[in-house]
N, C-alpha and C positions, 0 to 999 in steps of 0.2 A: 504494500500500500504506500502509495507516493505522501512525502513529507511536504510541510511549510518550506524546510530548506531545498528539498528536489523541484520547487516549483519555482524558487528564485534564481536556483543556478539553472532551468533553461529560458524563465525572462529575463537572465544574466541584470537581474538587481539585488537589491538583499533581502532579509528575512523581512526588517521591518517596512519595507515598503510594500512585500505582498502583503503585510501586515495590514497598512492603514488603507490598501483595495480592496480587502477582503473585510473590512469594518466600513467602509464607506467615506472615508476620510477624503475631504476635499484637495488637499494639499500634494496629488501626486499630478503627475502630468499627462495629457492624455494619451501619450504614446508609450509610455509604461503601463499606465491601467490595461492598454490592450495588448501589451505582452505580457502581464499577467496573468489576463482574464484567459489568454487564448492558451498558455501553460497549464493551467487550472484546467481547462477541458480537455487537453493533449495528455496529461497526466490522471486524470479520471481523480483529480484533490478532493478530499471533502474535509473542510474543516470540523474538530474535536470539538461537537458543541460544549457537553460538559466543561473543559478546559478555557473557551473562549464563555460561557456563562460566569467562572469562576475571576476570568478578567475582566470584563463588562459589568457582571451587575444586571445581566439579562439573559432569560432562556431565550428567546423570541418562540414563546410557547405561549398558549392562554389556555386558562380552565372551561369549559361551559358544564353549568348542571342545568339539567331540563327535569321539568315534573316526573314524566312520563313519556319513557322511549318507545312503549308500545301505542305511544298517540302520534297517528300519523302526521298531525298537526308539527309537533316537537322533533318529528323524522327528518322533515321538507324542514323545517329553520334549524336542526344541524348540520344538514347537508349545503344548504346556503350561505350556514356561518363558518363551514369548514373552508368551502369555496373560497370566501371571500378572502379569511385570513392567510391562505396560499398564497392568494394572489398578492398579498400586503408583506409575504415574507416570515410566516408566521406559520408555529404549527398548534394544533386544538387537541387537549385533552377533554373524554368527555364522562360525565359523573350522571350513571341516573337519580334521581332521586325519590321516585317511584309516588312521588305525593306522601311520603316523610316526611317532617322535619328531621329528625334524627340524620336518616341518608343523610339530607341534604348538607347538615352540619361534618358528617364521616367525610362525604367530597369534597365540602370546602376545605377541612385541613388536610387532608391527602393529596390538595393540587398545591395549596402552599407550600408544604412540605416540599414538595419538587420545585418548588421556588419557579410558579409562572409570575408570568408577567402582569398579568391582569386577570380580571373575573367576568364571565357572561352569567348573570343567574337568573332563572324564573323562578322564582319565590316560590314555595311550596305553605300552605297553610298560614300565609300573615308572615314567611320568614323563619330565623332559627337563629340560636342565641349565636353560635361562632360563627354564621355569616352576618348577622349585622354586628358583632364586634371587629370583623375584617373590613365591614365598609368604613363605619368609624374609625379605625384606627389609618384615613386613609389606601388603601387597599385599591387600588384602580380597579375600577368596576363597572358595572352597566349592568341596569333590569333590563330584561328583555320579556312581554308580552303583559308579564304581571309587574306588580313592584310593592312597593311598601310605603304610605303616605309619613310623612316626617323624615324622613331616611335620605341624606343630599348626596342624591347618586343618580348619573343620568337614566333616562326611563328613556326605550325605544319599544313602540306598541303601535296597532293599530287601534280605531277610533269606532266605534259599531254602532254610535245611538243612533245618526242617520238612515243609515242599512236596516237596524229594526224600527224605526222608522217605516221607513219603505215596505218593510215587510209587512208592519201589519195595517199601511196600508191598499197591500195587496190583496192580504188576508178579507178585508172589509169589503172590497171592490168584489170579490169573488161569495159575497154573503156572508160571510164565518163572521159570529159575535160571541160564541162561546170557547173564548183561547186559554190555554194553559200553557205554564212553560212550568219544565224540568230546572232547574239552577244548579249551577256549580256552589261548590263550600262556600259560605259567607264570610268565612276567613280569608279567602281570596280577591284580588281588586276585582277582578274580571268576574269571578262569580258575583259579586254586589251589586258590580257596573250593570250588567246583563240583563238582571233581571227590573232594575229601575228604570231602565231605556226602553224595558219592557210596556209596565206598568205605565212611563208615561204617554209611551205611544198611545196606548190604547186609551187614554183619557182623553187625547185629541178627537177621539173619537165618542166620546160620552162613552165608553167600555171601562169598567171595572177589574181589578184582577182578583176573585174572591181568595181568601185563604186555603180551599182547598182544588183549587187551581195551582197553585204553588207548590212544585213536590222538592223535597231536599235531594241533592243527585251530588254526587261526588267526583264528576268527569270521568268516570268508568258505565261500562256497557250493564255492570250487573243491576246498578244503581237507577237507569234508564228504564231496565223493566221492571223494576220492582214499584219506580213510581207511577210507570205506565197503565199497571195494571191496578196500581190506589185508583190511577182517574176512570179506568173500566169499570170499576165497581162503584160509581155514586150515580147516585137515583140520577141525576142528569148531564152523563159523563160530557167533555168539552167536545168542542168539536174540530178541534186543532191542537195538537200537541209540538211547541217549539222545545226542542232539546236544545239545551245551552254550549252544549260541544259534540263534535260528530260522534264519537262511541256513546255517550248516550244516547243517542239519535238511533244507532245501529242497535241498543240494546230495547227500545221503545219498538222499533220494527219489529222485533225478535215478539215482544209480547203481545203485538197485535196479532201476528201472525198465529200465536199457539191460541189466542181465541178464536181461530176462525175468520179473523173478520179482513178487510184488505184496505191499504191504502190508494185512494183516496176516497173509495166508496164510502164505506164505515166511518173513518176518522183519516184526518189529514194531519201530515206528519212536515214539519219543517227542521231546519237547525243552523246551528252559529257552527262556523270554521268546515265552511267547505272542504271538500277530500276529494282526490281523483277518483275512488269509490263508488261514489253519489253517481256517475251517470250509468255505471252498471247494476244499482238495485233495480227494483222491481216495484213500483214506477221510482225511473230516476228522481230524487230529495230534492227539493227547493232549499239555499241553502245562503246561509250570509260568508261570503270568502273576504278571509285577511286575505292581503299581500305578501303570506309568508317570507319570498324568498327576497321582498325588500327591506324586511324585517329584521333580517338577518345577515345583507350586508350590512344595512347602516348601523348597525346592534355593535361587528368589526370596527369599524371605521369611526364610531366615535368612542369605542374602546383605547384602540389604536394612536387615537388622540391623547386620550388622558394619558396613557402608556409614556407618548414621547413628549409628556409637556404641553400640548396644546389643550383646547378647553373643548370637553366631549359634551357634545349638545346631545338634548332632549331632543328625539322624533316620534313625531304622531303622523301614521299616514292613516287613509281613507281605508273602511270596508264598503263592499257592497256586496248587493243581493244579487243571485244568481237564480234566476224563475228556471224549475223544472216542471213537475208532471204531479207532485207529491198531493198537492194541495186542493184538487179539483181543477186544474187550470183548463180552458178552453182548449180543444184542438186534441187532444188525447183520444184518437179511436177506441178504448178500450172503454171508454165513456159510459155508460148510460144516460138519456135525456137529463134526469137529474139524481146524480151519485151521490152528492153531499148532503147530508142533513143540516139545516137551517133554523136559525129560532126566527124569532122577531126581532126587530131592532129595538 
């Protein structure tokens, strides 16, 4: 394996000059940089992170912990934040935290411990006592999707009260006045958020959210059915079921499905965080989509900032609705004249 020193005796300069091209050092000239750079590929170089972490003061590594790796939602923004941080120079360790705190507290200090650079975190449950002592004790960091209000660390997230908005009213436009949604943990932003962008949508519309329109759901599939089939059994079940994130969404399918009944005839099924999934169920979900994979660069890149001293800005981009087939929407050959059940307004 070729050395620092076999790399400078065939750009016939010295150690410390491949030195300060291999750190990025401005002060060499550009015709040495490029018999460097071009000895370093002629040589197959790689320089001894370890080694060069140990003189810098930097892995050029960064942690991410995601709630949930089996949520395809957290799949698509690791794979966008991994992207990104390549491209920036950068490599991504990644911690699940399963909707823990505890995990999530094991991967915070097991990525510090490997002394990264920086933190990507979606907050699991309102947070965890050794990640918000790594934020405060300065820690370079970034919420990404969720966050923690009081906690001065930038927040990159999408933005969904418009899109549910929109949704319900779509929902209205299509007759549906009896809505329920599924929510995520209220120890969560995003579970809180969700369902009050809920609630006030539907006020715009003189709609109500009663109390048992409201099922507790934990962003798991099992959770989905379980509240699916509370709203099955009341004397006058809704007649739109919004899941608050795609596996409960998928697990509220699951429960329609073992009563018999179909969507969108029986009950009409919606949800928050789109999935490539969604156009192969049966009828394809109507569905609110973040922009995951912008999520997740810019989630990098103002990481990336704080990392090198610059100031990591807070991003909030846009969700929107994506109309499928779920909900009774017009145009659906599998139709009947009229599938949906209706109240009054």
């Amino acid at each position: 394996m070729a050395s620092i020193k076999d790399v400078a005796v065939e750009a016939g300069v010295s150690v410390a000059t491949v030195s300060r091209v291999l750190n990025g050092h401005p002060s060499v000239s550009p015709g040495a940089r490029a018999r460097v750079l071009a000895a370093v590929e002629t040589l197959g170089y790689r320089p001894n992170a370890v080694a060069r972490s140990l003189r810098t003061d930097q892995t050029r590594t960064l942690g991410l912990v995601i709630s949930d790796v089996m949520n395809p939602y957290f799949t698509e923004l690791a794979r966008s934040v991994e992207e990104e941080a390549r491209a920036l120079g950068y490599s991504v360790i990644i911690g699940n935290a399963d909707e823990r705190p505890d995990l999530q507290d094991h991967h915070v200090m097991t990525l510090l411990d490997r002394r990264i650079d920086g933190l990507l975190v979606s907050p699991t449950d309102g947070g965890s006592p050794r990640m918000l002592d790594a934020a405060r004790a300065g820690t370079p960091m970034v919420f990404v999707d969720r966050w923690i209000p009081g906690v001065d660390v930038p927040v990159v997230r999408s933005d969904g009260r418009q899109a549910v908005r929109d949704l319900v009213a779509h929902l209205h436009g299509l007759g549906h006045r009896r809505l329920a949604i599924i929510a995520g943990p209220a120890a969560t932003t995003t579970g809180r958020e969700r369902v009050d962008a809920f609630r006030e949508a539907l006020g715009e519309y003189g709609l109500v959210l009663p109390d048992a329109y409201i099922g507790q759901g934990d962003f798991q599939a099992e959770s989905g059915r379980r509240v699916t089939e509370g709203f099955l059994d009341l004397s006058e079940p809704p007649e739109v079921v919004f899941a608050a994130d795609n596996l409960m969404a998928l697990g509220a399918l699951d429960a329609v499905r073992a009563r018999g009944l179909r969507v969108p005839e029986d009950i009409a099924l919606a949800a928050f965080d789109d999935i490539r999934w969604f156009v192969h169920t049966d009828p394809p979900i109507t569905a609110i989509a973040q922009p995951t994979g912008d999520l997740g660069r810019a989630a990098v890149r103002a990481l990336v900032d704080r990392i090198e001293g610059r100031t990591g800005a807070s991003v909030t981009l846009p969700a929107r609705l994506v109309v499928r087939r779920s909900c009774g929407e017009p145009g659906d050959p599998r139709q009947s004249p009229s599938p949906v059940r209706r109240s009054t307004p």
